[in-house]
C-alpha positions in Angstrom: 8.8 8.5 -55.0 11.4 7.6 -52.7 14.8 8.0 -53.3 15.7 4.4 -52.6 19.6 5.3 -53.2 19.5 7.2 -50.3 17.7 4.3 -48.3 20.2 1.9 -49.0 23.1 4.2 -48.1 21.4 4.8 -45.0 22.4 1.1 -44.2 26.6 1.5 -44.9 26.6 4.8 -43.6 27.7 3.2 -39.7 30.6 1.1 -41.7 31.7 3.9 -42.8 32.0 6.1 -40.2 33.8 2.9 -38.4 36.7 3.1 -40.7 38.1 7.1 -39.4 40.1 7.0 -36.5 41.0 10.1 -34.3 44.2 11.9 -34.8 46.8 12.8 -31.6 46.5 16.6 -32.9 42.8 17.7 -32.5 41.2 18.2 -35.5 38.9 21.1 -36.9 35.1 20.4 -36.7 33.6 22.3 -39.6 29.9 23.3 -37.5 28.8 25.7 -40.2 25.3 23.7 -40.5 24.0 23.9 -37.3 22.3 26.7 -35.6 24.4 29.1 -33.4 24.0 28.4 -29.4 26.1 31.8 -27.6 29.3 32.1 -26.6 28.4 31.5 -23.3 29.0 27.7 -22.6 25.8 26.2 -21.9 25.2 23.4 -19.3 22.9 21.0 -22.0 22.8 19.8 -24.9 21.1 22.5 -26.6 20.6 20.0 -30.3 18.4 17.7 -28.3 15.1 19.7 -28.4 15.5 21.4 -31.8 13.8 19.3 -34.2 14.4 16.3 -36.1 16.6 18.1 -39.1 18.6 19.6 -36.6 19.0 16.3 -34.6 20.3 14.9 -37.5 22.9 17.0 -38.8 24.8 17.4 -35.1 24.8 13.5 -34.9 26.4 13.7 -38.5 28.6 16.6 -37.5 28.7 15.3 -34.4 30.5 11.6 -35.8 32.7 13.1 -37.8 34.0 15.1 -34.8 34.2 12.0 -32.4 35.8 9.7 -35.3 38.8 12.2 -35.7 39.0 13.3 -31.9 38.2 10.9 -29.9 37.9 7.5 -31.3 41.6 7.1 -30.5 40.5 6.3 -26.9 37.0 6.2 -26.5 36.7 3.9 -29.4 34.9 3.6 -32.7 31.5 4.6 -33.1 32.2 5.2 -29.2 32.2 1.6 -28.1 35.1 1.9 -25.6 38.1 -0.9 -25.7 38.2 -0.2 -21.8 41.3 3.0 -22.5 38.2 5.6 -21.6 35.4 5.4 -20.2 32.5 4.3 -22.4 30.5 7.2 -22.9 27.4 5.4 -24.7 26.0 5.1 -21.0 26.5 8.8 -19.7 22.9 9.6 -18.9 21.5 11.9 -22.0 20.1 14.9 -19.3 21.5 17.5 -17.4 23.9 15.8 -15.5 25.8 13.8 -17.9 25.8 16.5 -20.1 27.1 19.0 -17.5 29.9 16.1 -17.2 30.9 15.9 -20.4 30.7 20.1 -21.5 33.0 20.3 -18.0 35.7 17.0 -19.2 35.5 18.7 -23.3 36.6 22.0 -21.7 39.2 21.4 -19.5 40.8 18.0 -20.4 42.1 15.3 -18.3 45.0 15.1 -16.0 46.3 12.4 -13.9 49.4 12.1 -12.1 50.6 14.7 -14.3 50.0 13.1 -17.6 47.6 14.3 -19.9 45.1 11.7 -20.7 43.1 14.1 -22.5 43.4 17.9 -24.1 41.5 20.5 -23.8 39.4 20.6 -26.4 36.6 23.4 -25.4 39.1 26.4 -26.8 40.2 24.9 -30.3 37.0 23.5 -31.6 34.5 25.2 -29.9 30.9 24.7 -28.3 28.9 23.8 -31.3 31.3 21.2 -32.1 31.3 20.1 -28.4 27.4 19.9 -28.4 27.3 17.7 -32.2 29.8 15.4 -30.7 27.9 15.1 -27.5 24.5 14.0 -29.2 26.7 11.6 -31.2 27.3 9.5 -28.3 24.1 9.7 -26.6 22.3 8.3 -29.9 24.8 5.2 -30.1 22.6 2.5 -29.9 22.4 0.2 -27.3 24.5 -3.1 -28.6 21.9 -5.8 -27.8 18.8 -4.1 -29.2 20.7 -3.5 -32.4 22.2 -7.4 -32.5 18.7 -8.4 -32.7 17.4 -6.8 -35.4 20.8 -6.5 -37.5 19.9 -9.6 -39.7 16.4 -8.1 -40.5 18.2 -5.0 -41.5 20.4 -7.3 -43.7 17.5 -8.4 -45.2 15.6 -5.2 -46.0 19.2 -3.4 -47.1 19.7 -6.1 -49.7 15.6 -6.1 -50.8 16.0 -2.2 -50.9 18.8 -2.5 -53.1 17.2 -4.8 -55.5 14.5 -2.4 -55.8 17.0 0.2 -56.7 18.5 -2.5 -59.2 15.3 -2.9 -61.3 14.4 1.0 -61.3 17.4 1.7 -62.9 16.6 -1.0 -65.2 13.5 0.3 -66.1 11.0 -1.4 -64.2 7.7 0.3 -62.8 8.0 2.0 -59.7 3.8 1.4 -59.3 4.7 -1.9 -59.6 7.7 -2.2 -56.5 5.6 1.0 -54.7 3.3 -1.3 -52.1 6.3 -3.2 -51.5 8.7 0.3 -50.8 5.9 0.6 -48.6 5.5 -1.9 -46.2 9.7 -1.9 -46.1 9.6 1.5 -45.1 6.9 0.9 -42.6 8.6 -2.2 -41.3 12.2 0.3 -41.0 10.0 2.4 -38.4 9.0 -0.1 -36.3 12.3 -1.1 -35.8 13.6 2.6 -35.4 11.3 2.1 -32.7 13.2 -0.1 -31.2 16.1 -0.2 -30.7 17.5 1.9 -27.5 20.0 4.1 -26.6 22.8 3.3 -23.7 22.3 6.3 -22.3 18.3 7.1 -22.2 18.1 9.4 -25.0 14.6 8.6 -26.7 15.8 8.2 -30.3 19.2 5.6 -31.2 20.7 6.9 -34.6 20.2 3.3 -36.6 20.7 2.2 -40.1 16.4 2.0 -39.1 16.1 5.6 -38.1 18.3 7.0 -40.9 16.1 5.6 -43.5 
């Protein structure tokens, strides 16, 4: 049986993360749930090919990072208000990745102002990496913009469902109908696009 809570938390978990904003002072990232990747600073993102479960938990870890480090500038849920460069659109393979490891590490300096800190020696690689496939799952603004009132729509049926569980109904009786929502959730996982070519956009669609 589905946990239809879950499902429908799926849908607010974007607003949410929209509401943080990143601190001057960088901020801890606590990377305790992902697998460790060496001392040695690697040159890409090392989350991308390690499964679904791990995908996941780096883009969570991953937001929470960005929304308290680097929102400030780079905007929320990394939708740049033209401060920083927009890094939705920094290409999700070796070169952007060797991009951003080499910016995370060292910082940014311009006419002897520090735009941005070094970040690589107080939070560390796996916190760099999370962070990283964060912003390369951002999906793609259009793709998302078309679907968002179908989404609406299946959010609010999911939550009905939910409703009349708790209120005793059936769950044969809702089940085809969990179904076919579920089904219809990952065609549109399917999609909706990335900015920066990655092959999976973390949506409200994928997340359920």
């Amino acid at each position: 049986m589905p946990n239809l809570p879950i499902l429908t938390a799926a849908f607010v978990f974007s607003a949410a993360a929209a509401l943080a904003h990143g601190d001057v002072a960088p901020q801890p990232v606590n990377t305790d749930a992902l697998p460790d990747v060496g001392e040695e600073w690697l040159g890409e993102n090392p989350y991308r090919a390690m499964g679904p479960e791990v995908w996941a938990t780096a883009v969570e870890i991953g937001a929470s990072g960005f929304n308290q480090n680097c929102a400030r500038c780079h905007g929320l849920q990394a939708v740049s208000g033209g401060l920083a460069p927009d890094l939705r659109y920094l290409e999700a393979e070796e070169y952007g990745d060797s991009w951003f490891v080499e910016r995370f590490q060292t910082g940014y300096t311009q006419n002897g102002v520090t735009k941005m800190p070094a970040f690589g020696a107080l939070l560390g690689q796996k916190a760099a990496w999370a962070i990283r496939t964060y912003i390369e799952t951002r999906p793609d603004g259009d793709s998302l913009t078309t679907h968002s009132p179908r989404l609406g729509a299946i959010r609010d049926m999911l939550g009905g469902f939910a409703q009349s569980l708790s209120d005793g109904a059936a769950y044969d009786g809702l089940a085809p109908r969990i179904a076919q929502a579920r089904d219809e959730l990952a065609t549109i996982a399917d999609q909706i696009t990335t900015a920066s070519g990655a092959p999976v956009a973390d949506s409200p669609a994928a997340r359920a």
